[in-house]
PQR file of N, CA, C, O and H, with PARSE charges and radii, in Angstrom:
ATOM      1  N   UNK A   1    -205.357  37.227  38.504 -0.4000 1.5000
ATOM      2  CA  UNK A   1    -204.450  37.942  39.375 -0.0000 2.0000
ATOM      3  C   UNK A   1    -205.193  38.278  40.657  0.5500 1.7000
ATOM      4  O   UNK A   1    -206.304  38.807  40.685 -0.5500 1.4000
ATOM      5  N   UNK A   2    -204.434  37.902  41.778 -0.4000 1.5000
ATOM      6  CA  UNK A   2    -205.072  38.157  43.326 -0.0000 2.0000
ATOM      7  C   UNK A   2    -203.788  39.156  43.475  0.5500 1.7000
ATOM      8  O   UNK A   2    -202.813  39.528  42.822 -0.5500 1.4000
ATOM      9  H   UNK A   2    -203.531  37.472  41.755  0.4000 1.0000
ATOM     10  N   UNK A   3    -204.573  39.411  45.098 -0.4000 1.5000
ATOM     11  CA  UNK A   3    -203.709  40.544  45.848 -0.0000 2.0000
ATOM     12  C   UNK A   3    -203.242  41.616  45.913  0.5500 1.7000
ATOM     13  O   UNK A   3    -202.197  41.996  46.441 -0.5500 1.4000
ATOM     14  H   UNK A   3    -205.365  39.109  45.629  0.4000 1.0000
ATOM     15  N   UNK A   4    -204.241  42.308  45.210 -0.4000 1.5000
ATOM     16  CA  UNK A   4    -204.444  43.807  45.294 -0.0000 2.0000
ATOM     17  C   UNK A   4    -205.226  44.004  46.312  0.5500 1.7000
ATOM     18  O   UNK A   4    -206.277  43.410  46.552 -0.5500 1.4000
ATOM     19  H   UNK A   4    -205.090  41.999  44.781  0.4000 1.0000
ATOM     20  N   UNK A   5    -204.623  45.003  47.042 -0.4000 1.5000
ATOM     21  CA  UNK A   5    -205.797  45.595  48.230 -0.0000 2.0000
ATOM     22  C   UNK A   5    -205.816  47.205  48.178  0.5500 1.7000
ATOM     23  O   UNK A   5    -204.745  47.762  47.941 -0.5500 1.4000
ATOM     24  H   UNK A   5    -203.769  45.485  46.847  0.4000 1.0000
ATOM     25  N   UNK A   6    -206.909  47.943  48.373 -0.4000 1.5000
ATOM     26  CA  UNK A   6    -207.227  49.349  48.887 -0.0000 2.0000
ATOM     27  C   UNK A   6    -208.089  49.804  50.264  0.5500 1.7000
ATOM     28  O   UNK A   6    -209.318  49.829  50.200 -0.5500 1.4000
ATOM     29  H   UNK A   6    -207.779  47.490  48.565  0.4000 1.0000
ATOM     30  N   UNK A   7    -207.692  50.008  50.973 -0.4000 1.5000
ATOM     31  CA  UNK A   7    -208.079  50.633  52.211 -0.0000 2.0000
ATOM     32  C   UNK A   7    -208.964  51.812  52.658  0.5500 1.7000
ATOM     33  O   UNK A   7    -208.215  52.785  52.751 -0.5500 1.4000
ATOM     34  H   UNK A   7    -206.693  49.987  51.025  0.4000 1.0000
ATOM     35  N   UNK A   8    -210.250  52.163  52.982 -0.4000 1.5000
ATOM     36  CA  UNK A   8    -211.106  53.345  52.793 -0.0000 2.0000
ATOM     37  C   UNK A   8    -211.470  53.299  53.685  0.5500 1.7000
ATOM     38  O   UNK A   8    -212.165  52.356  54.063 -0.5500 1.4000
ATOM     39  H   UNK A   8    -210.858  51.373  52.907  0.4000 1.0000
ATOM     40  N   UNK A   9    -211.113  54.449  54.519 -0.4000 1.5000
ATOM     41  CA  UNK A   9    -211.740  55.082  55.957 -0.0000 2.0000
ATOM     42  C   UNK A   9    -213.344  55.012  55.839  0.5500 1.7000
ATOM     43  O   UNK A   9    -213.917  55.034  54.750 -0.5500 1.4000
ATOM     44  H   UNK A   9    -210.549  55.215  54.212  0.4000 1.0000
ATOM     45  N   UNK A  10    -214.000  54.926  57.063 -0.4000 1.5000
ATOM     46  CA  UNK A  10    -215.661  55.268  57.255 -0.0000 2.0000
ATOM     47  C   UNK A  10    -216.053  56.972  56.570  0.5500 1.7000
ATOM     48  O   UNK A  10    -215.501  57.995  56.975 -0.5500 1.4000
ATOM     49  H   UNK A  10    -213.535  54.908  57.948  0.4000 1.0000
ATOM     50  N   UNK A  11    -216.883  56.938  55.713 -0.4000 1.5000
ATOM     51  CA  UNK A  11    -217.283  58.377  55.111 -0.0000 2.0000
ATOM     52  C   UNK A  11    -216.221  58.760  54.273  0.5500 1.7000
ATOM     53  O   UNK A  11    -215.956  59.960  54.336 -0.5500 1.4000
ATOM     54  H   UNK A  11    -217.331  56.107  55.383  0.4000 1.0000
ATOM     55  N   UNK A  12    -215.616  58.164  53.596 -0.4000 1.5000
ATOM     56  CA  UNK A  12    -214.231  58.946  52.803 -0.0000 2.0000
ATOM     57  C   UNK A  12    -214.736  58.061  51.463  0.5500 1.7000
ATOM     58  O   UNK A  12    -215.457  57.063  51.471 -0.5500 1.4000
ATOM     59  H   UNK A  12    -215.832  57.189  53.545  0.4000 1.0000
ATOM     60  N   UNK A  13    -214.197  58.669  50.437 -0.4000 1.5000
ATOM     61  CA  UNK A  13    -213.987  58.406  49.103 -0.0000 2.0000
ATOM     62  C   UNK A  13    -212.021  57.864  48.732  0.5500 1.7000
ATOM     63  O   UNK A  13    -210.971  58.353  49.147 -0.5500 1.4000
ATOM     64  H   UNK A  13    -213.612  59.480  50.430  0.4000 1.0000
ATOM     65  N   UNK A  14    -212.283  56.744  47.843 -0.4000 1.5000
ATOM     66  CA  UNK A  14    -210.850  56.829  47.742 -0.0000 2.0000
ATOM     67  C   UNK A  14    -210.926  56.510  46.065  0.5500 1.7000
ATOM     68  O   UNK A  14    -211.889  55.883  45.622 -0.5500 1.4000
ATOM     69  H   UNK A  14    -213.136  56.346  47.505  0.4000 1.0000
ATOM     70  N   UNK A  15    -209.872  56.976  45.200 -0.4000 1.5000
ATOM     71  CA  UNK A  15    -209.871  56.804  43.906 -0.0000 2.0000
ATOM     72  C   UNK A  15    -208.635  55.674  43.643  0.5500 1.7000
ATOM     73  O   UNK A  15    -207.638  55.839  44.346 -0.5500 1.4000
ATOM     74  H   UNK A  15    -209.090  57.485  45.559  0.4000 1.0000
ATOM     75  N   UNK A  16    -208.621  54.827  42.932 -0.4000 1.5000
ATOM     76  CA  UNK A  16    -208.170  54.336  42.497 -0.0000 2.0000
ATOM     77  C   UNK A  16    -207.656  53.744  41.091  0.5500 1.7000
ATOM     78  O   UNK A  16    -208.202  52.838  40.463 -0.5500 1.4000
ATOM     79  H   UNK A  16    -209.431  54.694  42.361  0.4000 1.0000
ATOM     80  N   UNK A  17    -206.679  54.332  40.786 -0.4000 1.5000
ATOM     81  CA  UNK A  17    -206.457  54.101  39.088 -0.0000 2.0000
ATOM     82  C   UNK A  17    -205.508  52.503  39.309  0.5500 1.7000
ATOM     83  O   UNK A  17    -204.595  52.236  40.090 -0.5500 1.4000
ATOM     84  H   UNK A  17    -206.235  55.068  41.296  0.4000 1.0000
ATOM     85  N   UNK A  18    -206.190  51.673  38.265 -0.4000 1.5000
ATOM     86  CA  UNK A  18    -206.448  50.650  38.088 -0.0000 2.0000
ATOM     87  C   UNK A  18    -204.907  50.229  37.106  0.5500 1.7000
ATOM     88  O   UNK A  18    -204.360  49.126  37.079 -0.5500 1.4000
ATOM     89  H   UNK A  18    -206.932  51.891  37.630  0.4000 1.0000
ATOM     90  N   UNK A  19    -204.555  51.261  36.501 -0.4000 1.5000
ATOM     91  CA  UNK A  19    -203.431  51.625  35.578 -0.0000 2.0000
ATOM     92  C   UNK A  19    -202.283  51.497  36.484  0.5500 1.7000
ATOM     93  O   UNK A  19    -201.330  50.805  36.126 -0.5500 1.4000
ATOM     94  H   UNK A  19    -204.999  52.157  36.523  0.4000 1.0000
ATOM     95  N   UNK A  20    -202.275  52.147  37.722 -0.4000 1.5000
ATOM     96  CA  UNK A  20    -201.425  52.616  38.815 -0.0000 2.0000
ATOM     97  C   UNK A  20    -201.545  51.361  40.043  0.5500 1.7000
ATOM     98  O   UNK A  20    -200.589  50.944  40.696 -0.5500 1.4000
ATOM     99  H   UNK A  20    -203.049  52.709  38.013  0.4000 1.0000
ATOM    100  N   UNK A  21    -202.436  51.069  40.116 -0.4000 1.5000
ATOM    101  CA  UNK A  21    -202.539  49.833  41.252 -0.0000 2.0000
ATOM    102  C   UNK A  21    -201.054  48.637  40.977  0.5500 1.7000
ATOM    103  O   UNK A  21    -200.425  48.501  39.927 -0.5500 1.4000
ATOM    104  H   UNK A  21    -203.212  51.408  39.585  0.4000 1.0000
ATOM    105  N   UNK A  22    -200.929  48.240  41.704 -0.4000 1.5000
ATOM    106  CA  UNK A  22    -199.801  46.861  42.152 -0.0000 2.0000
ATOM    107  C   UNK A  22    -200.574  46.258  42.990  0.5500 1.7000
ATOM    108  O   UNK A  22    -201.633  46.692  43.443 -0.5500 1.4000
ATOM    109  H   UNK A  22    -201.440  48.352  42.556  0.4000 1.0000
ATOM    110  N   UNK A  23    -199.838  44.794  43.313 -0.4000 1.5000
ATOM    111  CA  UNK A  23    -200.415  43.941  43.771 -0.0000 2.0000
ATOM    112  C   UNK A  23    -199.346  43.426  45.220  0.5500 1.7000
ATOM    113  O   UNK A  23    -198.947  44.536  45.573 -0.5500 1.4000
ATOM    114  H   UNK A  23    -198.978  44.441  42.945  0.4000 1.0000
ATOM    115  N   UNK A  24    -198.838  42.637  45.986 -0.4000 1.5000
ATOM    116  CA  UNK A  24    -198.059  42.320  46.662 -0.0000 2.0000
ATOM    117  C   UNK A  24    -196.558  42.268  45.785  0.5500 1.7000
ATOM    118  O   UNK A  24    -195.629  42.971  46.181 -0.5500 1.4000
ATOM    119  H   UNK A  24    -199.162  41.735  45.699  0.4000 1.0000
ATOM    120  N   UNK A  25    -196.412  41.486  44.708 -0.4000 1.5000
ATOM    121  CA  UNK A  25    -195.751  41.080  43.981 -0.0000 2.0000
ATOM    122  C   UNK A  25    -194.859  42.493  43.370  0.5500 1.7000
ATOM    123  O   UNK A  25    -193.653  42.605  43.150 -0.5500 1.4000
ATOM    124  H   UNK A  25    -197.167  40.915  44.386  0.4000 1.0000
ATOM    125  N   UNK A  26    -195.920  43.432  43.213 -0.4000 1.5000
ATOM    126  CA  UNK A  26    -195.677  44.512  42.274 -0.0000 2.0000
ATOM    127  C   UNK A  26    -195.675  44.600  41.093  0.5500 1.7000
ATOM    128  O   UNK A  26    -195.132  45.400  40.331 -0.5500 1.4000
ATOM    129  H   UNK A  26    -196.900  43.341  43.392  0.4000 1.0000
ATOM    130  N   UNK A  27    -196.505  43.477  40.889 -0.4000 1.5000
ATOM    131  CA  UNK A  27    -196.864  43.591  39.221 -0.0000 2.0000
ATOM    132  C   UNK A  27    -198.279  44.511  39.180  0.5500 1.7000
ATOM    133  O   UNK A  27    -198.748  45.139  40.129 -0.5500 1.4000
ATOM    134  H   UNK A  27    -196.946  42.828  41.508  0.4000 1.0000
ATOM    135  N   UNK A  28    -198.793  44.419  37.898 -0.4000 1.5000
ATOM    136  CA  UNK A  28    -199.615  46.115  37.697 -0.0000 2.0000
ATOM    137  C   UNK A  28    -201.219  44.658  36.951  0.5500 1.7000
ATOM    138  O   UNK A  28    -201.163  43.438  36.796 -0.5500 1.4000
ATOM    139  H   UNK A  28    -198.412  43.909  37.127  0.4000 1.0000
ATOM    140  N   UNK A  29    -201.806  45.177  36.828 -0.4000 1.5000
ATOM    141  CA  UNK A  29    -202.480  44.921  35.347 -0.0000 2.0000
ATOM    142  C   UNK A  29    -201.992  44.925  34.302  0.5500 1.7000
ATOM    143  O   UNK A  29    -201.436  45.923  33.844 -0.5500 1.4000
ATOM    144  H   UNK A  29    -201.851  46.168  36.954  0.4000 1.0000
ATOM    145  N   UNK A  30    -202.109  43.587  33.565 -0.4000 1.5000
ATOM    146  CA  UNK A  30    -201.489  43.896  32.130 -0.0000 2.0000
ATOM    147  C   UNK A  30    -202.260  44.564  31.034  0.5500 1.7000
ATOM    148  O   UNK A  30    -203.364  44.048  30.862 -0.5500 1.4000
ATOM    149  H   UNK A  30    -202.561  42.776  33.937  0.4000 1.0000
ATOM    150  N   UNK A  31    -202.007  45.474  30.322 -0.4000 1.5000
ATOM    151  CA  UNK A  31    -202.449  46.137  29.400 -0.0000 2.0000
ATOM    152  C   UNK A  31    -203.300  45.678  27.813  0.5500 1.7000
ATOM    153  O   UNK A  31    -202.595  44.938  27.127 -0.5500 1.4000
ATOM    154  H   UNK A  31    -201.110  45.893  30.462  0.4000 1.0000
ATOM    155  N   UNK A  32    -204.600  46.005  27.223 -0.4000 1.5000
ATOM    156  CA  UNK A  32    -204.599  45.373  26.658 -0.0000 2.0000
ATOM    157  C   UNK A  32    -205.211  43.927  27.030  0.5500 1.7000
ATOM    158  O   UNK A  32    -205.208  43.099  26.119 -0.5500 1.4000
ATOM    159  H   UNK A  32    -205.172  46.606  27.781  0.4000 1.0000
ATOM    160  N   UNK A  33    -205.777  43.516  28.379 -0.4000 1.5000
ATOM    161  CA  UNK A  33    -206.241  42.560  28.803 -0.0000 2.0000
ATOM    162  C   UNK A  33    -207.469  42.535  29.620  0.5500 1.7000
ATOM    163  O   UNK A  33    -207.462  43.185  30.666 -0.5500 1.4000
ATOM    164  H   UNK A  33    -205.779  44.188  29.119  0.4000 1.0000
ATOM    165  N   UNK A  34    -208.742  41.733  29.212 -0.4000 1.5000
ATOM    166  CA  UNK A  34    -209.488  42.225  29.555 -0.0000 2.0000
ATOM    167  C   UNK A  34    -209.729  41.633  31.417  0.5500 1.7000
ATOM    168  O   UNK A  34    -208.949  40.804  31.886 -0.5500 1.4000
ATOM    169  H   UNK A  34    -208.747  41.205  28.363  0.4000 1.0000
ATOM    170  N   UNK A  35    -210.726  42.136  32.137 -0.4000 1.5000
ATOM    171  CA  UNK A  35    -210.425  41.992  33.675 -0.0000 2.0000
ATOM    172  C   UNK A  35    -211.892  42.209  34.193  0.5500 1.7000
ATOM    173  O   UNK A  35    -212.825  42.681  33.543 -0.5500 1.4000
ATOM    174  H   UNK A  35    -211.359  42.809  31.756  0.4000 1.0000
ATOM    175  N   UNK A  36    -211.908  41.795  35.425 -0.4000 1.5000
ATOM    176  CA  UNK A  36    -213.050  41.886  35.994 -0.0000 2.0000
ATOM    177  C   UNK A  36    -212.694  41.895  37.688  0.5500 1.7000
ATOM    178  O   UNK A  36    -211.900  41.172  38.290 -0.5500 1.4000
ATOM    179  H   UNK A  36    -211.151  41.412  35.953  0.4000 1.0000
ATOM    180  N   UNK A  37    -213.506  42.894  38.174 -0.4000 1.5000
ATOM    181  CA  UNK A  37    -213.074  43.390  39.556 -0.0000 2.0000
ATOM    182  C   UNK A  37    -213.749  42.700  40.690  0.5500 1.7000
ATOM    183  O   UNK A  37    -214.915  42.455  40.381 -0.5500 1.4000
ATOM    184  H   UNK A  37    -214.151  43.481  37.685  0.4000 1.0000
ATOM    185  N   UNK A  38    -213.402  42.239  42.063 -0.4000 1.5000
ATOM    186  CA  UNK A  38    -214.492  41.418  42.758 -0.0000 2.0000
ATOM    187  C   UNK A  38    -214.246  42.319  44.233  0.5500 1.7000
ATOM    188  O   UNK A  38    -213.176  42.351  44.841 -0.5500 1.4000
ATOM    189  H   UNK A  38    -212.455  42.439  42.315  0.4000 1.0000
ATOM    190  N   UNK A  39    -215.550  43.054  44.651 -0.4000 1.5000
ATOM    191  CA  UNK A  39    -214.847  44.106  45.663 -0.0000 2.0000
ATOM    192  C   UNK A  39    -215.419  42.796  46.744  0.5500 1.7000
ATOM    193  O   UNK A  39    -215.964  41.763  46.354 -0.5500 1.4000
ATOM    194  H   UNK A  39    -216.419  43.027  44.158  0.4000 1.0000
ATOM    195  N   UNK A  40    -215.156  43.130  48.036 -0.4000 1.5000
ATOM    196  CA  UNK A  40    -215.128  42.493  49.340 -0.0000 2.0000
ATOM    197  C   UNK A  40    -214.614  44.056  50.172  0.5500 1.7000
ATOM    198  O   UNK A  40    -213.681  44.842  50.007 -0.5500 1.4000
ATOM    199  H   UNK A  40    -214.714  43.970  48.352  0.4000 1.0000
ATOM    200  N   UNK A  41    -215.897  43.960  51.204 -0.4000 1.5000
ATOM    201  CA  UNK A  41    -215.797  44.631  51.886 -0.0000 2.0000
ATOM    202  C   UNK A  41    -216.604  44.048  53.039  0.5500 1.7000
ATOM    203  O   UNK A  41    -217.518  43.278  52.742 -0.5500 1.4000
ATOM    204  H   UNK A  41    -216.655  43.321  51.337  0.4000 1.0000
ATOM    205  N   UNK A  42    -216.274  44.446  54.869 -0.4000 1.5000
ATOM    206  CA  UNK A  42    -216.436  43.971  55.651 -0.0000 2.0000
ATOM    207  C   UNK A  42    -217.949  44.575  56.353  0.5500 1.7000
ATOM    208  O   UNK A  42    -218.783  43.968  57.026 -0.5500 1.4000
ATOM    209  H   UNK A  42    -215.531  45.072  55.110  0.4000 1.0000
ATOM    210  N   UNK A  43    -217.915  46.050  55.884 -0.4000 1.5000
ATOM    211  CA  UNK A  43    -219.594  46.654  55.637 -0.0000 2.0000
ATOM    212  C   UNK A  43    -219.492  46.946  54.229  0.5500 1.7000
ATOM    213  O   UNK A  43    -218.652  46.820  53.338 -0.5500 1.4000
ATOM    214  H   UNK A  43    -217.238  46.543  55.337  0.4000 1.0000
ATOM    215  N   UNK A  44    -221.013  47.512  54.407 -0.4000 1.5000
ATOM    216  CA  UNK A  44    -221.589  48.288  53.097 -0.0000 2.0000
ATOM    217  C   UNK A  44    -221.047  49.343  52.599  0.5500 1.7000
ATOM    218  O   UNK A  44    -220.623  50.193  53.382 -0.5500 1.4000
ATOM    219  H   UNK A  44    -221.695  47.614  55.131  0.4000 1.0000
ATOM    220  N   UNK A  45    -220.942  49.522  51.309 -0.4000 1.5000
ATOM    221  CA  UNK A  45    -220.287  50.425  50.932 -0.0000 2.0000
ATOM    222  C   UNK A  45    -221.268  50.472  49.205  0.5500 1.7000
ATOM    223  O   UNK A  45    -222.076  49.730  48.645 -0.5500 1.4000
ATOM    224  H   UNK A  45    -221.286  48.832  50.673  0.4000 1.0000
ATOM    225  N   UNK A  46    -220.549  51.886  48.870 -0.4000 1.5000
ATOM    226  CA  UNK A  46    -220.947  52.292  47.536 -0.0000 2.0000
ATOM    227  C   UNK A  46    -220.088  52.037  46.496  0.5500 1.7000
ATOM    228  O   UNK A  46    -219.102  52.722  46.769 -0.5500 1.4000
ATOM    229  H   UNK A  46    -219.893  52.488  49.324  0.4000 1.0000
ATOM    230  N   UNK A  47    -219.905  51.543  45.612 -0.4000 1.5000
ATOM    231  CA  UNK A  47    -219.047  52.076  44.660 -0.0000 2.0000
ATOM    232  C   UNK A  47    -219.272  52.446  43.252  0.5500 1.7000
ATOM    233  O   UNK A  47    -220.240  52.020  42.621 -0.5500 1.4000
ATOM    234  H   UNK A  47    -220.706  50.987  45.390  0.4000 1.0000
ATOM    235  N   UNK A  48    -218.423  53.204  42.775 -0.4000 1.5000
ATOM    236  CA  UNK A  48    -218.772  53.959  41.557 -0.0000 2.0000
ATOM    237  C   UNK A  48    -217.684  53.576  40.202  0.5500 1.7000
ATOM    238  O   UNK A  48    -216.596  54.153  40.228 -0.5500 1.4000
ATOM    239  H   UNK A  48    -217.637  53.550  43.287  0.4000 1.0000
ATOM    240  N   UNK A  49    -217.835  53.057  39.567 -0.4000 1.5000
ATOM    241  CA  UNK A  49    -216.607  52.588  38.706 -0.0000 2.0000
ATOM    242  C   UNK A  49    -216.476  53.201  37.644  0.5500 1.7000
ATOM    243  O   UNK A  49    -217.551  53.003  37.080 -0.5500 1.4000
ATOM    244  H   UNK A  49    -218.718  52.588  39.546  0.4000 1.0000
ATOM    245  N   UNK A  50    -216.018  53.663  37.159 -0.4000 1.5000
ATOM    246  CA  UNK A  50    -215.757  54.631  35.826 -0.0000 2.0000
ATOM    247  C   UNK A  50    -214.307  54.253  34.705  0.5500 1.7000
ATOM    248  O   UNK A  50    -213.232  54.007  35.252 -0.5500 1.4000
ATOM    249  H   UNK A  50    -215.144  53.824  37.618  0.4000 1.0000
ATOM    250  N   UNK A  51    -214.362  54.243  33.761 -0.4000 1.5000
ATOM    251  CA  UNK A  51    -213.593  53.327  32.776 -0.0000 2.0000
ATOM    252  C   UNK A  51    -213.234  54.638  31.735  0.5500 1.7000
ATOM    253  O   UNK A  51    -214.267  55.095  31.248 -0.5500 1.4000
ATOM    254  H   UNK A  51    -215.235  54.442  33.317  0.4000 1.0000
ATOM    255  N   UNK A  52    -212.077  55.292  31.322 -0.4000 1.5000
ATOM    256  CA  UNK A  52    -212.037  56.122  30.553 -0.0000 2.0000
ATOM    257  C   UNK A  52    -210.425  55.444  29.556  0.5500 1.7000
ATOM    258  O   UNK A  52    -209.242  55.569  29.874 -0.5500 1.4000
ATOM    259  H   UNK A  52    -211.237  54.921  31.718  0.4000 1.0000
ATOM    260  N   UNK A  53    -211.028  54.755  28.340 -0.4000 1.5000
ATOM    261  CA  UNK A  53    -210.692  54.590  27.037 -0.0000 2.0000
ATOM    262  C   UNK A  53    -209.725  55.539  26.588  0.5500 1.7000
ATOM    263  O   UNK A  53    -210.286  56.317  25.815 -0.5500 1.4000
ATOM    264  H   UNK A  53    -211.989  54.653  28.082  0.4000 1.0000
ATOM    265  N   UNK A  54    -208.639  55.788  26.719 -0.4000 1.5000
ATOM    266  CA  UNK A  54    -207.798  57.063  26.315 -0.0000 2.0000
ATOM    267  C   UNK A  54    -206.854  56.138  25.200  0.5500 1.7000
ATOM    268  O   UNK A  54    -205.887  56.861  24.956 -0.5500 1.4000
ATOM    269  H   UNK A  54    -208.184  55.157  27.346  0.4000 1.0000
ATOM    270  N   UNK A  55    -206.761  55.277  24.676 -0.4000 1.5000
ATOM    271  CA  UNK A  55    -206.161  54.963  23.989 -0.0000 2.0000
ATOM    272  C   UNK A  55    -205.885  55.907  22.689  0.5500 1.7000
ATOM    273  O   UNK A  55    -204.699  55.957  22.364 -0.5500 1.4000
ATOM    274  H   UNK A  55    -207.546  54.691  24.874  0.4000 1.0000
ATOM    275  N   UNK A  56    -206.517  56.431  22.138 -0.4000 1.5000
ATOM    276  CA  UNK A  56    -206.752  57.681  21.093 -0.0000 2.0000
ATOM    277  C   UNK A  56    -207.797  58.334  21.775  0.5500 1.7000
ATOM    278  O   UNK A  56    -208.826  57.973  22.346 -0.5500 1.4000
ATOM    279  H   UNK A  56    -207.480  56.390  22.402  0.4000 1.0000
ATOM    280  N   UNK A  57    -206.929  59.962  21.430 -0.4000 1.5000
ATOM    281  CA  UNK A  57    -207.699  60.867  22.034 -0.0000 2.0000
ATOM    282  C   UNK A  57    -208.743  61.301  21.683  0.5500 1.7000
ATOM    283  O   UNK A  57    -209.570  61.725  22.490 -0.5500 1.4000
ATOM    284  H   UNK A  57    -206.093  60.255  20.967  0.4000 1.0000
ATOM    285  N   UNK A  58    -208.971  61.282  20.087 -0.4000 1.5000
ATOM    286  CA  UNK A  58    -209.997  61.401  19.486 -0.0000 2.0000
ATOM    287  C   UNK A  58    -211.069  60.682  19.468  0.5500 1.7000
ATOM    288  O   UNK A  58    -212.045  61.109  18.850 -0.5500 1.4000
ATOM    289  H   UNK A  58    -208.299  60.938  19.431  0.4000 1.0000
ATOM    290  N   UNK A  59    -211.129  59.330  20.195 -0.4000 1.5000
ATOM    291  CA  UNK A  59    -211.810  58.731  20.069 -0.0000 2.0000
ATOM    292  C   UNK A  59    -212.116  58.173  21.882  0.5500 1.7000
ATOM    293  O   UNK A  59    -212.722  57.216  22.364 -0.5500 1.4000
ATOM    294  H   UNK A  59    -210.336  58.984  20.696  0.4000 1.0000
ATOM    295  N   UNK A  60    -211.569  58.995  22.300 -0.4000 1.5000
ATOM    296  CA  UNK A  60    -211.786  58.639  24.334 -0.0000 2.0000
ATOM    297  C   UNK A  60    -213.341  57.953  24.541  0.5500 1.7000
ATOM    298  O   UNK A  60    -214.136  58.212  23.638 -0.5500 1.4000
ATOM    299  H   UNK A  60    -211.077  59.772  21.909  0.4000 1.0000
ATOM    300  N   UNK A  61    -213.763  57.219  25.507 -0.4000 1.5000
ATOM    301  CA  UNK A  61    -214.742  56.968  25.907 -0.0000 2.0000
ATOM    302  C   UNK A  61    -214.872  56.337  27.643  0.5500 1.7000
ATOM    303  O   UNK A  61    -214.214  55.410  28.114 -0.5500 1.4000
ATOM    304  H   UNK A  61    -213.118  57.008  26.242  0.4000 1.0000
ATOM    305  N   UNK A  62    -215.780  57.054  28.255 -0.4000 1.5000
ATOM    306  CA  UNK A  62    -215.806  57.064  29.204 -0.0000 2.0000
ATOM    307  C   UNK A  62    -217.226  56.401  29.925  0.5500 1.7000
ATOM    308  O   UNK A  62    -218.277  56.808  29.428 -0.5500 1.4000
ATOM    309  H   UNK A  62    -216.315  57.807  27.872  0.4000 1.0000
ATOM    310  N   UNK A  63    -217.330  55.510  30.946 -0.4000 1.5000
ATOM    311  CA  UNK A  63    -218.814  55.024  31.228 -0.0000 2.0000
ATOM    312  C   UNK A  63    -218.393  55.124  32.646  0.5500 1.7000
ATOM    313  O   UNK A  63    -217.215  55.341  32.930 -0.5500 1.4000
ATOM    314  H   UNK A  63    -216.476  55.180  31.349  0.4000 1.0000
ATOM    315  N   UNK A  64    -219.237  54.988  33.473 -0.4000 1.5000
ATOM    316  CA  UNK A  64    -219.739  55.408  35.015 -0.0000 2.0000
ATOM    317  C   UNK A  64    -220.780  54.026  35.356  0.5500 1.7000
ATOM    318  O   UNK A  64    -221.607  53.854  34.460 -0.5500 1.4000
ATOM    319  H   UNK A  64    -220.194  54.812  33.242  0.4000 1.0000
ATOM    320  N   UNK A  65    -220.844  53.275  36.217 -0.4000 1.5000
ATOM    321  CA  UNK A  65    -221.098  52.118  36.379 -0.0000 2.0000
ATOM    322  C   UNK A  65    -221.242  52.425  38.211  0.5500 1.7000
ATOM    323  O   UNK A  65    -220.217  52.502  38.888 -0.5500 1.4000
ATOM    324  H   UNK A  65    -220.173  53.415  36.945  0.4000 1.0000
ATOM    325  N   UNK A  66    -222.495  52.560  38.776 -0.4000 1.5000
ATOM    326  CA  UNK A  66    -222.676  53.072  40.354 -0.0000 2.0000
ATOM    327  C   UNK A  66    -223.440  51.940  41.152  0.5500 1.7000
ATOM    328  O   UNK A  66    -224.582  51.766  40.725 -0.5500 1.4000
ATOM    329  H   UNK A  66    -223.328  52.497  38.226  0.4000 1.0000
ATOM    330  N   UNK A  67    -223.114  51.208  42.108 -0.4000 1.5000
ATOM    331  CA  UNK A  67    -223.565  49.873  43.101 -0.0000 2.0000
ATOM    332  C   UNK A  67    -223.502  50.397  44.451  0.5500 1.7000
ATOM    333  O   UNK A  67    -222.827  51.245  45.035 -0.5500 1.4000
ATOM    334  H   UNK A  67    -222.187  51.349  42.455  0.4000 1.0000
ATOM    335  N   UNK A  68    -224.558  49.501  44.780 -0.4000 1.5000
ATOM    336  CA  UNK A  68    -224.449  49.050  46.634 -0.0000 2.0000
ATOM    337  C   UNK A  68    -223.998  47.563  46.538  0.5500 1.7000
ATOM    338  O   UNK A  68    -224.849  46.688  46.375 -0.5500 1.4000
ATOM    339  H   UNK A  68    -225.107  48.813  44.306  0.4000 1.0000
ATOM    340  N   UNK A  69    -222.973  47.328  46.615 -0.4000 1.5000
ATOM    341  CA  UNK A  69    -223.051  45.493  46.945 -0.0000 2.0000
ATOM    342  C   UNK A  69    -223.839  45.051  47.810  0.5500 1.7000
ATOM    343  O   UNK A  69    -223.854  45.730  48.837 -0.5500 1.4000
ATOM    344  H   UNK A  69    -222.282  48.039  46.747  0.4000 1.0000
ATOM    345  N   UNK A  70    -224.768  43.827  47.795 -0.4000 1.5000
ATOM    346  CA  UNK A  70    -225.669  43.015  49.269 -0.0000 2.0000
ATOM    347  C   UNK A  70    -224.352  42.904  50.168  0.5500 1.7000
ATOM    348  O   UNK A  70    -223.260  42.544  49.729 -0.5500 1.4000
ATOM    349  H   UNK A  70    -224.756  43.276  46.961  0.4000 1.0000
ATOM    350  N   UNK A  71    -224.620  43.273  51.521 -0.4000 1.5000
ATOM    351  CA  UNK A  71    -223.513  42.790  52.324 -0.0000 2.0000
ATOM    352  C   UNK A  71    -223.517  41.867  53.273  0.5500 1.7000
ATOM    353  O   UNK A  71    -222.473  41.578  53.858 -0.5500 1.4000
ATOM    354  H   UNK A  71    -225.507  43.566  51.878  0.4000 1.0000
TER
END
């Protein structure tokens, strides 16, 4: 799946739930499927990726995953 885009001002943070994202089309991510993200950005930037497992609550799991891409 292409054509999702997010937009982030210079010095700003932007969050993005991955659950909630659309694409041009307006289709979502399908659920249940596994995925892999490819950022492109025109400078450097940070990003911080974080994954929280809520499928059962009792059993939630959450990981934090932090980059500089080479630009």
């Amino acid at each position: 799946m292409r054509g999702f885009r997010a937009v982030c001002g210079a010095e700003r943070t932007h969050h993005i739930r991955l659950d909630k994202i659309r694409g041009k089309d307006g289709e979502g991510i399908p659920y249940d499927t596994p995925y892999a993200i490819l950022l492109e950005s025109s400078e450097p930037v940070v990003v911080q990726y974080s994954r929280l497992d809520a499928s059962r609550a009792e059993l939630a799991l959450m990981t934090t995953i932090a980059w500089t891409p080479e630009a």
